[in-house]
N, C-alpha and C positions, 0 to 999 in steps of 0.2 A: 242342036249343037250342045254339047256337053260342058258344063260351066266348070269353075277353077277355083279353087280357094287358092289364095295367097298368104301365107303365113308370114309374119313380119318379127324378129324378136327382138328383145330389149337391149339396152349397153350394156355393152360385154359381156353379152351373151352369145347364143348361136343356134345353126340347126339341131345341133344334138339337144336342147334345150328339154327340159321335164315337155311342157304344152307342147312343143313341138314334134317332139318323139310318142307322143300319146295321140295326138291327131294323125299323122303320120299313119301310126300303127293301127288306127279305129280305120279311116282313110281305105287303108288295104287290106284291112278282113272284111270289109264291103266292097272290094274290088273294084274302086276308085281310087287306086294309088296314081295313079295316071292323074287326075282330076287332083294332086294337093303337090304345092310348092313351095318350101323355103327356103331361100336362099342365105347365103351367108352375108350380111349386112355391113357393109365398110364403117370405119368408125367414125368417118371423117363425111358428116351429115348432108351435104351435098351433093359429096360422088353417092352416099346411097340413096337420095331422090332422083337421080338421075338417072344410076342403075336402074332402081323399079321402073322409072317414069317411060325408059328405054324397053324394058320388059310390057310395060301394058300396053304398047305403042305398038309393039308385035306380036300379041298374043292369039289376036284374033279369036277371041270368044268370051264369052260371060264369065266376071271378075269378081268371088267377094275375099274384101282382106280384113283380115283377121290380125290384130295387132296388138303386145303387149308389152308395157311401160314405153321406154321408147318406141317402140313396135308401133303403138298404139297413137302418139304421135303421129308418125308416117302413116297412116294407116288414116286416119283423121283428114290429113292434108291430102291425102294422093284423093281419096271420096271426091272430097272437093273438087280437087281439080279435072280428075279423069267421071264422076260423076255418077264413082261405084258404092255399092253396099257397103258398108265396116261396123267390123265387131271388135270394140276397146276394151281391154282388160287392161282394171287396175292400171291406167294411160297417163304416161307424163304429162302435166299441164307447164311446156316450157314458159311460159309468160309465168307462171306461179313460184318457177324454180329459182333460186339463186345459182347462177352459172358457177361465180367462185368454188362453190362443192366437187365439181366438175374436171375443173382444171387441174393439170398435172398427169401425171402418168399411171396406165391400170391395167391389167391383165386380164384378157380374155378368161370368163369363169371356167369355157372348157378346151379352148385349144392350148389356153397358157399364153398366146399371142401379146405382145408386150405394143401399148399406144398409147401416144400423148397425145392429151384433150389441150386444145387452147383455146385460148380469147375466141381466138377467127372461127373456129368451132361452134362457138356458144351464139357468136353473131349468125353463123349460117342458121344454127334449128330457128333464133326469134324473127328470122327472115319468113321461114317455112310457118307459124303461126298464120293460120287461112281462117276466115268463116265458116264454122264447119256448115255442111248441107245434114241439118238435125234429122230430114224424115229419113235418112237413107241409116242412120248409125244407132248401134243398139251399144249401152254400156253397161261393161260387167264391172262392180267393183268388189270390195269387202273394208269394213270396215276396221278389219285390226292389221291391215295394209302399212307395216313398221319404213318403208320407204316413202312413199307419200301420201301425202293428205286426203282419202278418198273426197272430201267436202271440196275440194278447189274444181278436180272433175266434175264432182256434181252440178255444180255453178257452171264452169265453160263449155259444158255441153246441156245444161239444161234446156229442157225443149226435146230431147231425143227420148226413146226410150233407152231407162235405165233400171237396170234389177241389181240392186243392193243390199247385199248378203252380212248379217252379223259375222264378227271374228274375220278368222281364217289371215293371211299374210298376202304380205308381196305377189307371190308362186299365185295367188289364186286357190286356192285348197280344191273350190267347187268345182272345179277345169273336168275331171272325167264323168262326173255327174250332169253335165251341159253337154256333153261333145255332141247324142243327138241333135238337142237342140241348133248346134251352131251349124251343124251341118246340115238342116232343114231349112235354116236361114239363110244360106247360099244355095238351097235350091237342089240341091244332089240328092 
């Protein structure tokens, strides 16, 4: 049975995303476009654990998710619980965050889609804070990561493998330079 990446993206972001559209597109010049999935991510942290959670529930076949910033998060927690592979890039460490940053209203970076984050928000994702299952997750960071602290990942996933990259940003720079890899790591 042929296995599935699940691609998870960040706040306010979406499928059209850079990593998304380059996996995507790597994805189906190897004629696994079939075999890779992201979906558009609710911004309201619950309905989208519940969404994916809905989705692995009926997939019926071998799952790795692949998740970044908040992505990565989800991505973290669903391993956990559903007791799959994941690849973190540059992954929010919500316990590390201060929610206030958060709150208020923001626009999707590529639909434009207009959401307010609130309090009840920020309680859902430090609900979703799990023990992560360290042998199953590999983490990608970089260290000149202008949104968060690559060191806080370091520390709440320590114990997993991690490959950390001088420089590079938020985006991941290293992202089409890895894609084999990450897609060897799901097994395709």
């Amino acid at each position: 049975m042929d296995g599935l990446i699940l691609y998870l993206h960040g706040f306010c972001s979406s499928p059209a995303s850079w990593k998304a559209r380059l996996l995507g597109e790597e994805m189906a010049r190897r004629g696994l476009a079939a075999q890779f999935v992201c979906p558009a991510l609710s911004p309201v942290p619950a309905q989208a654990i519940a969404d994916l959670s809905r989705f692995l529930e009926s997939v019926g076949r071998p799952v790795t998710l692949i998740g970044s910033s908040l992505g990565g998060h989800y991505a973290s927690y669903l391993a956990a619980q559903f007791g799959l592979p994941a690849v973190l890039i540059n992954p929010a460490v919500v316990s590390a965050l201060s929610a206030e940053l958060f709150i208020g209203e923001h626009n999707n970076f590529h639909s434009g889609e207009r959401f307010v984050f609130t309090a009840e928000h920020a309680a859902q994702l430090a609900a979703q804070v799990a023990r992560p299952d360290l042998a199953r997750l590999w983490l990608l960071l970089e260290t000149g990561d202008e949104v968060l602290d690559y060191r806080a990942a370091q520390t709440h996933w320590f114990g997993c493998r991690q490959s950390v990259f001088e420089g590079g940003d938020h985006s991941f720079t290293r992202f089409p330079e890895l894609m084999p890899q990450l897609i060897e790591f799901a097994g395709l």
